[in-house]
PDB file of N, H, CA, C and O in Angstrom:
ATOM      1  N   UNK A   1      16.805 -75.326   3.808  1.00  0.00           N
ATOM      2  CA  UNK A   1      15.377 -75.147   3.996  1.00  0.00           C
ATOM      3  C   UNK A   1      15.029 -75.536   5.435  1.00  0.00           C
ATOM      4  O   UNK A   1      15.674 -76.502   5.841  1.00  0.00           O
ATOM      5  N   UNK A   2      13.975 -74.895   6.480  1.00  0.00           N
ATOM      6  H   UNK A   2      13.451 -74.109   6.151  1.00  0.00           H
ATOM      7  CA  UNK A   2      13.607 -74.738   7.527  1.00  0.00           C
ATOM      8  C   UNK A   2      12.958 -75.989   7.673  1.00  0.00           C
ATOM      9  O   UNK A   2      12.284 -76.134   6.654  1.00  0.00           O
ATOM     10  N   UNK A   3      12.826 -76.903   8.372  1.00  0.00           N
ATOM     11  H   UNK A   3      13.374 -76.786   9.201  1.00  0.00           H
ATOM     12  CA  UNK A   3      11.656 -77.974   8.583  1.00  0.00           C
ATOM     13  C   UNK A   3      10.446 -77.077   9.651  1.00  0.00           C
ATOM     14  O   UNK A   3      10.566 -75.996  10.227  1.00  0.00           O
ATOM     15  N   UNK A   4       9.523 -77.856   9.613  1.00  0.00           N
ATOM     16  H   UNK A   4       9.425 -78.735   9.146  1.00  0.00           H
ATOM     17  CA  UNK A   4       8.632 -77.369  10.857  1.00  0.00           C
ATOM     18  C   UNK A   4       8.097 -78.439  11.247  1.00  0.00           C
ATOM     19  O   UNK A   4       7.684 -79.339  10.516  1.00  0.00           O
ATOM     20  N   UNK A   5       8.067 -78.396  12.712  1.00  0.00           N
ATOM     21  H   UNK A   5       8.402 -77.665  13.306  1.00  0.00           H
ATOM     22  CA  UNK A   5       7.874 -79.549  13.641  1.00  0.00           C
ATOM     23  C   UNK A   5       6.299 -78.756  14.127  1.00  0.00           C
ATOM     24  O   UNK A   5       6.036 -77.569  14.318  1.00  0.00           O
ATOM     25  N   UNK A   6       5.303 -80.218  14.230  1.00  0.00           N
ATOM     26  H   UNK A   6       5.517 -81.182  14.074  1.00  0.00           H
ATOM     27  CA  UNK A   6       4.183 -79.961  14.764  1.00  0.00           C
ATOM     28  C   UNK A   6       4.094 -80.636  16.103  1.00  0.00           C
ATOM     29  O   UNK A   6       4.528 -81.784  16.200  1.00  0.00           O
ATOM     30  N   UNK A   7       3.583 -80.046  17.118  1.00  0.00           N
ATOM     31  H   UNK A   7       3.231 -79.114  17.039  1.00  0.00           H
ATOM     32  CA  UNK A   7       2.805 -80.839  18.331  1.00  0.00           C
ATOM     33  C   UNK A   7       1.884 -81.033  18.334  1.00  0.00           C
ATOM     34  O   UNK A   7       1.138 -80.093  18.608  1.00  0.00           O
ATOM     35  N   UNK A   8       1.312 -82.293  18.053  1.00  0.00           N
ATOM     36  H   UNK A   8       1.918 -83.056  17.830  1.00  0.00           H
ATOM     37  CA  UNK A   8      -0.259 -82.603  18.346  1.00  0.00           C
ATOM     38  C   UNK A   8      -0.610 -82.145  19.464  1.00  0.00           C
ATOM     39  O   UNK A   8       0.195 -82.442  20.346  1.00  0.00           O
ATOM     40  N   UNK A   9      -1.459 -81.557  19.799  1.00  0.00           N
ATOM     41  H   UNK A   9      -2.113 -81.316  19.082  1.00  0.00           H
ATOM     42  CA  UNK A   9      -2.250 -81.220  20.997  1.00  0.00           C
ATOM     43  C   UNK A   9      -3.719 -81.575  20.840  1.00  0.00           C
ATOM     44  O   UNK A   9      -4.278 -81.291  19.780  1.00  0.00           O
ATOM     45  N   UNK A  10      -4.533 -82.311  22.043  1.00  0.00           N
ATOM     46  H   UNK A  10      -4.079 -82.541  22.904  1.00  0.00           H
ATOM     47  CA  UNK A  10      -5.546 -83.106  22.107  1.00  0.00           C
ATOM     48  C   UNK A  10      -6.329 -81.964  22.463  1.00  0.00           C
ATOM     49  O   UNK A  10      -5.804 -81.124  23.194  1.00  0.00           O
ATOM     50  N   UNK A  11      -8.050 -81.722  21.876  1.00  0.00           N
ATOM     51  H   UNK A  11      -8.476 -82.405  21.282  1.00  0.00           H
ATOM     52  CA  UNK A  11      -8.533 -80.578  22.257  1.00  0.00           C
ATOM     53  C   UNK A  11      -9.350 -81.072  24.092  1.00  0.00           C
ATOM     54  O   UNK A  11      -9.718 -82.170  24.507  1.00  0.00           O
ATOM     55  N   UNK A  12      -9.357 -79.938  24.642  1.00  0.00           N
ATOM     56  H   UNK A  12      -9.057 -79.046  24.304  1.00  0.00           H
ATOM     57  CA  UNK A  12      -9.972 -79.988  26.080  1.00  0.00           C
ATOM     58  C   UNK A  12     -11.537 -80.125  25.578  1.00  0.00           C
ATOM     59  O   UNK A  12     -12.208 -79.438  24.809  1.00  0.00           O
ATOM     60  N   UNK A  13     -11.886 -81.553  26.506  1.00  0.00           N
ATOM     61  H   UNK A  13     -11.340 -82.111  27.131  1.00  0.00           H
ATOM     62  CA  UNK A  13     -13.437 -81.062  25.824  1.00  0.00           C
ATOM     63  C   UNK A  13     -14.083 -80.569  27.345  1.00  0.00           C
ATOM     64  O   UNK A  13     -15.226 -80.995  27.508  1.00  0.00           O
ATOM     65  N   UNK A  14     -13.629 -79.872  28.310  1.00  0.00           N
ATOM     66  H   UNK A  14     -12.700 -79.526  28.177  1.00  0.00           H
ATOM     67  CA  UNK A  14     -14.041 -78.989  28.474  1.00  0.00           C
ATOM     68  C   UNK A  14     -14.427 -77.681  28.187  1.00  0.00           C
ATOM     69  O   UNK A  14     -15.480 -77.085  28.415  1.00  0.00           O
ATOM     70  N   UNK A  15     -13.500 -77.377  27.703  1.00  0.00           N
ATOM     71  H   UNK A  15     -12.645 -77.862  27.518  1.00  0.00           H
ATOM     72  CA  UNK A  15     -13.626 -76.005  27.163  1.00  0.00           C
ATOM     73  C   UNK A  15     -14.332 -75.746  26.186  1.00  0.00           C
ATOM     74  O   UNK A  15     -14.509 -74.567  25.879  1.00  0.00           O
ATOM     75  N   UNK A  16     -14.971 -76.883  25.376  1.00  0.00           N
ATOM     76  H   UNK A  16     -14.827 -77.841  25.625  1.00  0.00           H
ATOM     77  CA  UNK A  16     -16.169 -76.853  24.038  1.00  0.00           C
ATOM     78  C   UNK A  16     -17.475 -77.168  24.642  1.00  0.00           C
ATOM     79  O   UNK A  16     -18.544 -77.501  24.130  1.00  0.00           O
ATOM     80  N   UNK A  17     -17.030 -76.932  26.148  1.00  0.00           N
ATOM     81  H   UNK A  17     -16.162 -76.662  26.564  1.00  0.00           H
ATOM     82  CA  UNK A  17     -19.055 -77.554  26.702  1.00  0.00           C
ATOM     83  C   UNK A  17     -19.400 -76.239  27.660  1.00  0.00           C
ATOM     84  O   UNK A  17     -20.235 -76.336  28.560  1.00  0.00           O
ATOM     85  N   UNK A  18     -18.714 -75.052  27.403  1.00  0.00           N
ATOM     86  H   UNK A  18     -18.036 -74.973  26.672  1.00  0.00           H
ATOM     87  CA  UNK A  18     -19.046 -73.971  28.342  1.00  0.00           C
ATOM     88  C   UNK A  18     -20.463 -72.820  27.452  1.00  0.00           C
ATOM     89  O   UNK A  18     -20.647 -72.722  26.239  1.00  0.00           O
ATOM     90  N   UNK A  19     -21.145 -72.202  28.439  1.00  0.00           N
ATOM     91  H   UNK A  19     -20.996 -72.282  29.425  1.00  0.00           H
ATOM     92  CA  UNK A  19     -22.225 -71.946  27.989  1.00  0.00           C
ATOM     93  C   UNK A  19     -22.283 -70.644  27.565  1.00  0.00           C
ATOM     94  O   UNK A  19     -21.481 -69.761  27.868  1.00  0.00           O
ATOM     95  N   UNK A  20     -23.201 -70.545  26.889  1.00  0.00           N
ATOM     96  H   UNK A  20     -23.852 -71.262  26.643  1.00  0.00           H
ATOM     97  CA  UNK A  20     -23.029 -69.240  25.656  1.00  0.00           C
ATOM     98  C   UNK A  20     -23.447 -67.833  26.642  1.00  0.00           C
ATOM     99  O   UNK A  20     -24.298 -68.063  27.502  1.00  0.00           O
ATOM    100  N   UNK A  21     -23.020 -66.707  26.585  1.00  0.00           N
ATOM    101  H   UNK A  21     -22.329 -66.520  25.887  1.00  0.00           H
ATOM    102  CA  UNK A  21     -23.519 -65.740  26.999  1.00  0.00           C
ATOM    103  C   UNK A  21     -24.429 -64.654  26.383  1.00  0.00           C
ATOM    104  O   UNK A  21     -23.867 -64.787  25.295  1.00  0.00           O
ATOM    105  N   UNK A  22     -25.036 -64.020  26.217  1.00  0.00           N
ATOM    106  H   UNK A  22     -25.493 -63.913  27.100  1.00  0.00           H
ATOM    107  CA  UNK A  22     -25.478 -63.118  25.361  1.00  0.00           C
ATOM    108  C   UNK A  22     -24.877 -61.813  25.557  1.00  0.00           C
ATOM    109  O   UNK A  22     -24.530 -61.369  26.651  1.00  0.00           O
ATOM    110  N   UNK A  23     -24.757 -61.141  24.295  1.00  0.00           N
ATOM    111  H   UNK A  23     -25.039 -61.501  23.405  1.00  0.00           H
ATOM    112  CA  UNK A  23     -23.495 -59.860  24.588  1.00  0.00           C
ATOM    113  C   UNK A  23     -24.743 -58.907  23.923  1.00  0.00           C
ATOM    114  O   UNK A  23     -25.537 -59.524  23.212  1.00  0.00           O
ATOM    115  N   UNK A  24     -24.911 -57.822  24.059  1.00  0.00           N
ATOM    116  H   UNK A  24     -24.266 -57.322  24.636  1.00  0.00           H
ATOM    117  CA  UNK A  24     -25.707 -57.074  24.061  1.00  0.00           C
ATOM    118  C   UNK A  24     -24.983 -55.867  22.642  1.00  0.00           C
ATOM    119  O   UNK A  24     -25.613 -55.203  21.818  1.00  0.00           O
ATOM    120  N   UNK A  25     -23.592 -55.981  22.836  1.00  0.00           N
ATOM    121  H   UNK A  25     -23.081 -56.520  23.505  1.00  0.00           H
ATOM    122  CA  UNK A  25     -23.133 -54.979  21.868  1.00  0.00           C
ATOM    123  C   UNK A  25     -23.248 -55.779  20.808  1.00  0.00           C
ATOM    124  O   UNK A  25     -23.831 -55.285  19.843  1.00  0.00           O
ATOM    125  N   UNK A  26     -22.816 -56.998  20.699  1.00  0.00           N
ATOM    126  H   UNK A  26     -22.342 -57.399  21.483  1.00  0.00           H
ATOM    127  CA  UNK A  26     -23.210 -58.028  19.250  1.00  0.00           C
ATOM    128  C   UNK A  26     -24.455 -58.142  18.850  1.00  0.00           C
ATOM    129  O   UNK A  26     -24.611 -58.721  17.775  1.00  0.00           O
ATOM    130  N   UNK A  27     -25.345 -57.777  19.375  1.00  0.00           N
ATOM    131  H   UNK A  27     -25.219 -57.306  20.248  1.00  0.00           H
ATOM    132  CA  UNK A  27     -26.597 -57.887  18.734  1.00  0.00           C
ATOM    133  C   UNK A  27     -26.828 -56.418  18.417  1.00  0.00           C
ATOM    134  O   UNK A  27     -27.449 -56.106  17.401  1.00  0.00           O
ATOM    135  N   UNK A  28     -26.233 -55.291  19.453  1.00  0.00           N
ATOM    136  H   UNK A  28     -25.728 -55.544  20.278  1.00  0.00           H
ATOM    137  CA  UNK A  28     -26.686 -53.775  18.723  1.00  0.00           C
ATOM    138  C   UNK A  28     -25.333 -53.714  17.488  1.00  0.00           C
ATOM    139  O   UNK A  28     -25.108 -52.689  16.844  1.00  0.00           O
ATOM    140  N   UNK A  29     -24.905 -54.399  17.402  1.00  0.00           N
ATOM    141  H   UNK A  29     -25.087 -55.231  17.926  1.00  0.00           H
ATOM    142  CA  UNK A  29     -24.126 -54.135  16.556  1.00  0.00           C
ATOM    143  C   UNK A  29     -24.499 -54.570  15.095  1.00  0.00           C
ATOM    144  O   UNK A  29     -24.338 -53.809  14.141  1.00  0.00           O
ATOM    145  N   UNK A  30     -24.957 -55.715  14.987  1.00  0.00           N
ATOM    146  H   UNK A  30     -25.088 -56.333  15.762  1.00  0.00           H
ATOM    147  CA  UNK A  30     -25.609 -56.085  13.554  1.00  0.00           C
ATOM    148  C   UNK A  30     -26.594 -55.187  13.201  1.00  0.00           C
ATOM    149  O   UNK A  30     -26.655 -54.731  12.059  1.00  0.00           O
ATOM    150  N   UNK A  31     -27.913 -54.684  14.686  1.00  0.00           N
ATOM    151  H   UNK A  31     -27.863 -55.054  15.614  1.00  0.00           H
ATOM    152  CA  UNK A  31     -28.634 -54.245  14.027  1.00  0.00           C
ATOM    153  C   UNK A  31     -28.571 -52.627  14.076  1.00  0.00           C
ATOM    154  O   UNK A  31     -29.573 -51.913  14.057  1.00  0.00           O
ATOM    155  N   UNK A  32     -26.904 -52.044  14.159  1.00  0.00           N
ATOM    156  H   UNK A  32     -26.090 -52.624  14.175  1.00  0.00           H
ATOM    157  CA  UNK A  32     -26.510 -51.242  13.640  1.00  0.00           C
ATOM    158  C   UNK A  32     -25.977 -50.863  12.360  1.00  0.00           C
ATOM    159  O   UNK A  32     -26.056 -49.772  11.797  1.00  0.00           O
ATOM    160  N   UNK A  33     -25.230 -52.296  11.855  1.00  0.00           N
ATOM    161  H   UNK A  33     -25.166 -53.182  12.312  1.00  0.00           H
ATOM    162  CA  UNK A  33     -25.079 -52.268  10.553  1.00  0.00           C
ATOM    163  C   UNK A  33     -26.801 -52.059   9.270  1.00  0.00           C
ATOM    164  O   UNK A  33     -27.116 -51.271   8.379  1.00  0.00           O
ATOM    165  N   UNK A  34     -27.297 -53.000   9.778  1.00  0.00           N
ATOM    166  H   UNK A  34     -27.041 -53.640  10.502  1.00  0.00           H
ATOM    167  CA  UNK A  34     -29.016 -53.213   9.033  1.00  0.00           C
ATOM    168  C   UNK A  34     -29.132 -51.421   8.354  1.00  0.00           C
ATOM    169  O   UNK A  34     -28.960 -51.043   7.195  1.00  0.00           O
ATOM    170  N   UNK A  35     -29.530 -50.506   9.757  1.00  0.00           N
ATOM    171  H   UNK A  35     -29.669 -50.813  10.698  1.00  0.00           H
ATOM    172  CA  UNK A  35     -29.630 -49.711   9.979  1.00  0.00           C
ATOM    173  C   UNK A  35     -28.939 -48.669   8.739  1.00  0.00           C
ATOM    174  O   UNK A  35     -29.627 -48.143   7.865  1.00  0.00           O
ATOM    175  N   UNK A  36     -28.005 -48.563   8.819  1.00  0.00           N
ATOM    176  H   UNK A  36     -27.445 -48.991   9.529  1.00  0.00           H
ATOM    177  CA  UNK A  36     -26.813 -48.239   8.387  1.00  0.00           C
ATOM    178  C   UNK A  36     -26.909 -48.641   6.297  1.00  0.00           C
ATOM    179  O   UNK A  36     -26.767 -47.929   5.302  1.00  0.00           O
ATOM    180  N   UNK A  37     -27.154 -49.825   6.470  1.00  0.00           N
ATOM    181  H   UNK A  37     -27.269 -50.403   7.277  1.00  0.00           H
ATOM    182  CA  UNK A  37     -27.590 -50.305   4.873  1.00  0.00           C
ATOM    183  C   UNK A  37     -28.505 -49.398   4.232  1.00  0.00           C
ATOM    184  O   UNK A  37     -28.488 -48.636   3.265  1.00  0.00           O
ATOM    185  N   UNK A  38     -29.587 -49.887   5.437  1.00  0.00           N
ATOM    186  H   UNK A  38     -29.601 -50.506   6.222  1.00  0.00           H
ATOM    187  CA  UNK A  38     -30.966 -49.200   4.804  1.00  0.00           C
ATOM    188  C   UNK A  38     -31.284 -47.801   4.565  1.00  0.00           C
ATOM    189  O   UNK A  38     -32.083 -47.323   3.759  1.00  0.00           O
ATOM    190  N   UNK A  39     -30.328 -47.083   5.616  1.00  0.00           N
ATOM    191  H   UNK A  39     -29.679 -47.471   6.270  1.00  0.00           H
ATOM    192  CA  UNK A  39     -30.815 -45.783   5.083  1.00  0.00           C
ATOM    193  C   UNK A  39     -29.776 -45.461   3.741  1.00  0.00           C
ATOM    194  O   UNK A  39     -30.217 -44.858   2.763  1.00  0.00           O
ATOM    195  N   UNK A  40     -28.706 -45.813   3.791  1.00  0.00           N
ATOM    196  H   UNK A  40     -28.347 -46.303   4.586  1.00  0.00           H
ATOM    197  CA  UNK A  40     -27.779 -45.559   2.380  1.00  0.00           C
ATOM    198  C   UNK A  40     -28.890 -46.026   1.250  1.00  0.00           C
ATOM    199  O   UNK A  40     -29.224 -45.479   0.199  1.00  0.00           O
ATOM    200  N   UNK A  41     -29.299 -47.162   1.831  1.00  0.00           N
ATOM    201  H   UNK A  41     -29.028 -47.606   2.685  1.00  0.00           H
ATOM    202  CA  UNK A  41     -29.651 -47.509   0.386  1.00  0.00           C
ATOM    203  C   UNK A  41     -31.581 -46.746  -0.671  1.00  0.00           C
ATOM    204  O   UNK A  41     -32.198 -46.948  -1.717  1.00  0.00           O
ATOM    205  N   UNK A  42     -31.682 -45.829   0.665  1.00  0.00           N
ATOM    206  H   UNK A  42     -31.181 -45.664   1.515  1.00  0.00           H
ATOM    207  CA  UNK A  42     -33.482 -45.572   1.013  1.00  0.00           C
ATOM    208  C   UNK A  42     -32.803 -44.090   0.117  1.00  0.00           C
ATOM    209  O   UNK A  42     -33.402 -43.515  -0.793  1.00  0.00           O
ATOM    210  N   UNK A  43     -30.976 -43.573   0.839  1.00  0.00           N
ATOM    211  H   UNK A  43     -30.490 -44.040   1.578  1.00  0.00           H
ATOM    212  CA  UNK A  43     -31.291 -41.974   0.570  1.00  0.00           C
ATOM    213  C   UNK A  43     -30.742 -41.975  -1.146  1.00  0.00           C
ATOM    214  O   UNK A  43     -31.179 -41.098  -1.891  1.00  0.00           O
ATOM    215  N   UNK A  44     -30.098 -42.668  -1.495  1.00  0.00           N
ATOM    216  H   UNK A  44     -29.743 -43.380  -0.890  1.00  0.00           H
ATOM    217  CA  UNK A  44     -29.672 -42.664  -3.080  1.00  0.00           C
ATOM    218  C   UNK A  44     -29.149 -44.400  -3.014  1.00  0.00           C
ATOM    219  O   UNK A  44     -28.159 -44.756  -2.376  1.00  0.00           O
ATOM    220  N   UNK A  45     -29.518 -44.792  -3.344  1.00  0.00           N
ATOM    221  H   UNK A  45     -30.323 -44.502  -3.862  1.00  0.00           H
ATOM    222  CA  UNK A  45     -28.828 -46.340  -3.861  1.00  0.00           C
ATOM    223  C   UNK A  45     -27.790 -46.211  -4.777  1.00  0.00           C
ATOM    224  O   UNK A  45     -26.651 -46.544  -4.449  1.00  0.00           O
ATOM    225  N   UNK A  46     -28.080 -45.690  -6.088  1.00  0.00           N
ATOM    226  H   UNK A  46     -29.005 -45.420  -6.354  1.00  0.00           H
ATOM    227  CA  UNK A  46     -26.630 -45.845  -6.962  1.00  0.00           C
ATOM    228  C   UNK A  46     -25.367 -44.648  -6.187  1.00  0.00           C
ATOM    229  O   UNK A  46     -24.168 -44.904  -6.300  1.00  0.00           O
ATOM    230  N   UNK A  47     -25.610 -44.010  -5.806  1.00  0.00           N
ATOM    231  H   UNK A  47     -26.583 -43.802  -5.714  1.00  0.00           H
ATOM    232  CA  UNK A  47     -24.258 -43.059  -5.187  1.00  0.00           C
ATOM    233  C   UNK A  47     -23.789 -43.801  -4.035  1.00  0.00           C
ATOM    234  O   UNK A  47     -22.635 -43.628  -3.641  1.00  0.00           O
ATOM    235  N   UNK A  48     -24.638 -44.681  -3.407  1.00  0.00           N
ATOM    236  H   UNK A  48     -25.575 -44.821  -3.727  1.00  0.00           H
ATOM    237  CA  UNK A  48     -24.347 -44.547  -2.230  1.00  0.00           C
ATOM    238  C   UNK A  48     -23.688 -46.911  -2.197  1.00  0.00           C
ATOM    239  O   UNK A  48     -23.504 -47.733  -1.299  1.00  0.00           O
ATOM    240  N   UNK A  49     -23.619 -46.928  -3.451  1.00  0.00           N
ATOM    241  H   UNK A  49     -23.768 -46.261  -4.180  1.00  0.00           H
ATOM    242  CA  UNK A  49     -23.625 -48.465  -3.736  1.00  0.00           C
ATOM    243  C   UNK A  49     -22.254 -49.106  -3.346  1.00  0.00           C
ATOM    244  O   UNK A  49     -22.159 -50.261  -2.930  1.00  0.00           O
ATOM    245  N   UNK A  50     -21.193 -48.250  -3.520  1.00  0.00           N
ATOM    246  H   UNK A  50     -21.269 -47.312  -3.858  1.00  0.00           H
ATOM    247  CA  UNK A  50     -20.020 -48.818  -2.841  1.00  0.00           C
ATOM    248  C   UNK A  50     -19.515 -49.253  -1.196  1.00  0.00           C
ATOM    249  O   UNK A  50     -18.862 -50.072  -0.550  1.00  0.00           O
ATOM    250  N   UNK A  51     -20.476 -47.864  -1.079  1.00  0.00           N
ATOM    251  H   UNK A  51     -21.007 -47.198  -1.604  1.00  0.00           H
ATOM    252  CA  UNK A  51     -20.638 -48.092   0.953  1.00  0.00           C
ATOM    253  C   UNK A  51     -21.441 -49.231   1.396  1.00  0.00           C
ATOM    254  O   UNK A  51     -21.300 -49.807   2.475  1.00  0.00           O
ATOM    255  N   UNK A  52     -22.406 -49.551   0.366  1.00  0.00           N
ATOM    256  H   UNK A  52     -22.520 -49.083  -0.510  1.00  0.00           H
ATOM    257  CA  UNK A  52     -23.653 -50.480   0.924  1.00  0.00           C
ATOM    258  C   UNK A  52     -22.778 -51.704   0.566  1.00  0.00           C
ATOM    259  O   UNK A  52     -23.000 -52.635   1.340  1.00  0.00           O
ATOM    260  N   UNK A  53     -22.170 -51.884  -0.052  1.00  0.00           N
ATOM    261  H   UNK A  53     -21.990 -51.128  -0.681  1.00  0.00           H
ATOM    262  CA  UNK A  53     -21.272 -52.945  -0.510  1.00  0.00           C
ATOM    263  C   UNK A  53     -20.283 -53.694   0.308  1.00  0.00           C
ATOM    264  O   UNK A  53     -20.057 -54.890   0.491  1.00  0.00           O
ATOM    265  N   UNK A  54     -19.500 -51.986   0.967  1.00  0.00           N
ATOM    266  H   UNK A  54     -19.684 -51.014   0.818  1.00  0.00           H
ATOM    267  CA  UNK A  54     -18.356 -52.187   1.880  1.00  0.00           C
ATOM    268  C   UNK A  54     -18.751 -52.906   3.237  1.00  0.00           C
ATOM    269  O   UNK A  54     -18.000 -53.633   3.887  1.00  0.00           O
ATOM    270  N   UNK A  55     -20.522 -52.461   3.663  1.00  0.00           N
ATOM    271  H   UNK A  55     -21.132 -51.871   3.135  1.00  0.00           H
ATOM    272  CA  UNK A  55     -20.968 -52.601   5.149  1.00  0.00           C
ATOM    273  C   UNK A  55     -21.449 -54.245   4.940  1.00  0.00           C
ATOM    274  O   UNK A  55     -21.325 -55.154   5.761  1.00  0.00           O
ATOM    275  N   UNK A  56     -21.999 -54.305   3.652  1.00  0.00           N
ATOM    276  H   UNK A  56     -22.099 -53.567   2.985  1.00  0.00           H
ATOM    277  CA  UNK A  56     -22.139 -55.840   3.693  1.00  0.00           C
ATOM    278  C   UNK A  56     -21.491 -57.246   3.583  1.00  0.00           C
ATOM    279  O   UNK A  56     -21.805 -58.405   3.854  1.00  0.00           O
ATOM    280  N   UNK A  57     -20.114 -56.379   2.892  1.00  0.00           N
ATOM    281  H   UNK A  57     -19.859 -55.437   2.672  1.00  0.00           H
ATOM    282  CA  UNK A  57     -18.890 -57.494   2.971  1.00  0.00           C
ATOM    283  C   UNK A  57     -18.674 -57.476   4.275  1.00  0.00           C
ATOM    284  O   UNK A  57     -18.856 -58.577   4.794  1.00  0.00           O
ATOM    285  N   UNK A  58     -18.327 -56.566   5.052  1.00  0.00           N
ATOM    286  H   UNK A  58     -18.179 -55.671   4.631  1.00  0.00           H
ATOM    287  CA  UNK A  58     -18.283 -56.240   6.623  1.00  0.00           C
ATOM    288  C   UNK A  58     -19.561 -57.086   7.338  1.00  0.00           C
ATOM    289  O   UNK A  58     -19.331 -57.911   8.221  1.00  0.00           O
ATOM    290  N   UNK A  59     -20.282 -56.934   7.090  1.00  0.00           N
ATOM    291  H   UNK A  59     -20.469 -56.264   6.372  1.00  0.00           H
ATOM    292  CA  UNK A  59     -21.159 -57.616   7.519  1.00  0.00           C
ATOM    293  C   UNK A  59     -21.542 -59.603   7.405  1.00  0.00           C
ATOM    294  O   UNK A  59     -21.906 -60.401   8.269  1.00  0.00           O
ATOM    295  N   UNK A  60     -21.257 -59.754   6.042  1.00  0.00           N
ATOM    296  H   UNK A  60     -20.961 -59.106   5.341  1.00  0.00           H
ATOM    297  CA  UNK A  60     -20.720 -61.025   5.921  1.00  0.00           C
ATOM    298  C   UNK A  60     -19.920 -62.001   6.296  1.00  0.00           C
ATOM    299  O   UNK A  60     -20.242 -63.169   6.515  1.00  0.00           O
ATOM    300  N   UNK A  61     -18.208 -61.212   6.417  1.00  0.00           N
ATOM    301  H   UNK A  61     -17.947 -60.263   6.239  1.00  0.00           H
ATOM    302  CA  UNK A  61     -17.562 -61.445   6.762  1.00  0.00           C
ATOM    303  C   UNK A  61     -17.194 -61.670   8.725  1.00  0.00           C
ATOM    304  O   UNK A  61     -16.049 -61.974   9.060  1.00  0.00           O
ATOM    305  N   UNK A  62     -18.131 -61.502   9.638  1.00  0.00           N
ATOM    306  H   UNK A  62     -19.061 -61.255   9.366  1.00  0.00           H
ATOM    307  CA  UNK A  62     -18.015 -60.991  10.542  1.00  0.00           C
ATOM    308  C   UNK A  62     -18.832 -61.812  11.601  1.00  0.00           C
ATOM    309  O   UNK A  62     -18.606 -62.295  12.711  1.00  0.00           O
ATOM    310  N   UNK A  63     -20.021 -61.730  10.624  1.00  0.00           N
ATOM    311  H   UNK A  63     -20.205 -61.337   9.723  1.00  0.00           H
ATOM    312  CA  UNK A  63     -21.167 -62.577  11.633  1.00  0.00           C
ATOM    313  C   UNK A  63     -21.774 -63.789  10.421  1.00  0.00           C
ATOM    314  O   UNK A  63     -22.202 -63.576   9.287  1.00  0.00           O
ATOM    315  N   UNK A  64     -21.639 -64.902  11.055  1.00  0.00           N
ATOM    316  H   UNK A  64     -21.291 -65.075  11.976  1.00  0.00           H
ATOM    317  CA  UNK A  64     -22.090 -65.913  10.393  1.00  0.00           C
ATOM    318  C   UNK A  64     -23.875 -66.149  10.365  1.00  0.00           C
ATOM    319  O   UNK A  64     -24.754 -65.724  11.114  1.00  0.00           O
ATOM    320  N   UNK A  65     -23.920 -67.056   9.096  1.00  0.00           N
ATOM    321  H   UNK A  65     -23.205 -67.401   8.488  1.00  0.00           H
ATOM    322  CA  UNK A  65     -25.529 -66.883   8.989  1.00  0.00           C
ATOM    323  C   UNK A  65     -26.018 -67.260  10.278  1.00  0.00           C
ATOM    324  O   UNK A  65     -26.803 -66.593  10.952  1.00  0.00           O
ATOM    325  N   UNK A  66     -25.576 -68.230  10.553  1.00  0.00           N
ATOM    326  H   UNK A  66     -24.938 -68.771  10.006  1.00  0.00           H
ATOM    327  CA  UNK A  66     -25.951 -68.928  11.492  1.00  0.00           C
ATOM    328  C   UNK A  66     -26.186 -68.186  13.370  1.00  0.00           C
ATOM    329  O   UNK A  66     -26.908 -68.674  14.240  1.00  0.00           O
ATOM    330  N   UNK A  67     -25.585 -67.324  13.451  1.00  0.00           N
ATOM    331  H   UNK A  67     -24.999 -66.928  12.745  1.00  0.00           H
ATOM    332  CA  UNK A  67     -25.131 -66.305  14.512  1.00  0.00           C
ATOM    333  C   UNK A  67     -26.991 -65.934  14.977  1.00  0.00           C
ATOM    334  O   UNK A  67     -27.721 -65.789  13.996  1.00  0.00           O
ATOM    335  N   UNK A  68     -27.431 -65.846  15.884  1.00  0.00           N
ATOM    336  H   UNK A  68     -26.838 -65.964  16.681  1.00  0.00           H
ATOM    337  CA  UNK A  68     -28.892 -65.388  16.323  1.00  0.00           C
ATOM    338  C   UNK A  68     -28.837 -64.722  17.972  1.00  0.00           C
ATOM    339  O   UNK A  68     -27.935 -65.365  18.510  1.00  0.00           O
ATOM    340  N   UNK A  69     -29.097 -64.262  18.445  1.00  0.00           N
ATOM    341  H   UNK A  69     -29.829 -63.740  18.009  1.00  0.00           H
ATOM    342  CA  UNK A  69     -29.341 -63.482  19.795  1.00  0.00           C
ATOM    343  C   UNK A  69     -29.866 -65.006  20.899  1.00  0.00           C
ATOM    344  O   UNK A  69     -30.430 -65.919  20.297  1.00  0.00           O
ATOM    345  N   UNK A  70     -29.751 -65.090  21.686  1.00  0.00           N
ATOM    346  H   UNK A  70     -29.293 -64.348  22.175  1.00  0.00           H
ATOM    347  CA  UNK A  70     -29.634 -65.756  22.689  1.00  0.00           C
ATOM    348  C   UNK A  70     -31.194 -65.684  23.049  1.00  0.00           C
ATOM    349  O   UNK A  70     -31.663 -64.575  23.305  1.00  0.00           O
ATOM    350  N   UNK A  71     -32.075 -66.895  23.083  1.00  0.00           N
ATOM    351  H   UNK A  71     -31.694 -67.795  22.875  1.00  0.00           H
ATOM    352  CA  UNK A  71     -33.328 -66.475  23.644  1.00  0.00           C
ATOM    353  C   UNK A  71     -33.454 -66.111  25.102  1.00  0.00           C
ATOM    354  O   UNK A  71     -33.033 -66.704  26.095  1.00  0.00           O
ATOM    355  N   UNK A  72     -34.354 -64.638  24.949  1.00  0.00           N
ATOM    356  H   UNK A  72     -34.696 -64.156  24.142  1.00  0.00           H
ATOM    357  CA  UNK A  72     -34.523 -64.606  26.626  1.00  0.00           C
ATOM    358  C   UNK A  72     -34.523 -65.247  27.218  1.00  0.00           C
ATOM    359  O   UNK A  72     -34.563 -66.406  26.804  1.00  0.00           O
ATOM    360  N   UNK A  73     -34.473 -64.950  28.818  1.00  0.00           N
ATOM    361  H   UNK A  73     -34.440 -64.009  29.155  1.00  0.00           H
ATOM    362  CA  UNK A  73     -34.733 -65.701  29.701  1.00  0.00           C
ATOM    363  C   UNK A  73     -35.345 -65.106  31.039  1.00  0.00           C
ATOM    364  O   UNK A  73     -35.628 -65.854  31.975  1.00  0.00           O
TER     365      UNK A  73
END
């Protein structure tokens, strides 16, 4: 049987104090998915319930609740 050896490595706390950017495709991108829900779900809901399903696991999975657009500046 294989052992496995770990290296502790100490985290840089630089690198956890750098400042957020705002990305412009991440925000058209959620509210491309929205988009995308709503009309599936506006043009037939039950036909269209597996896709609305698929975009929201996708959607769940992807962007956290917590995730918000960067206030202007």
């Amino acid at each position: 049987m294989a052992k496995v050896f770990t290296i502790p490595v100490l985290p840089d706390a630089q690198k956890s104090k750098r400042e957020r950017k705002s990305d412009s495709r991440y925000v058209e991108g959620q509210r491309l998915l929205v988009q995308a829900m709503r009309y599936l779900a506006h043009s037939d809901p039950r036909k269209n319930r597996p896709a609305i399903s698929l975009l929201s696991d996708h959607f769940r999975n992807n962007f956290r609740m917590s995730d918000r657009p960067l206030p202007q500046q």
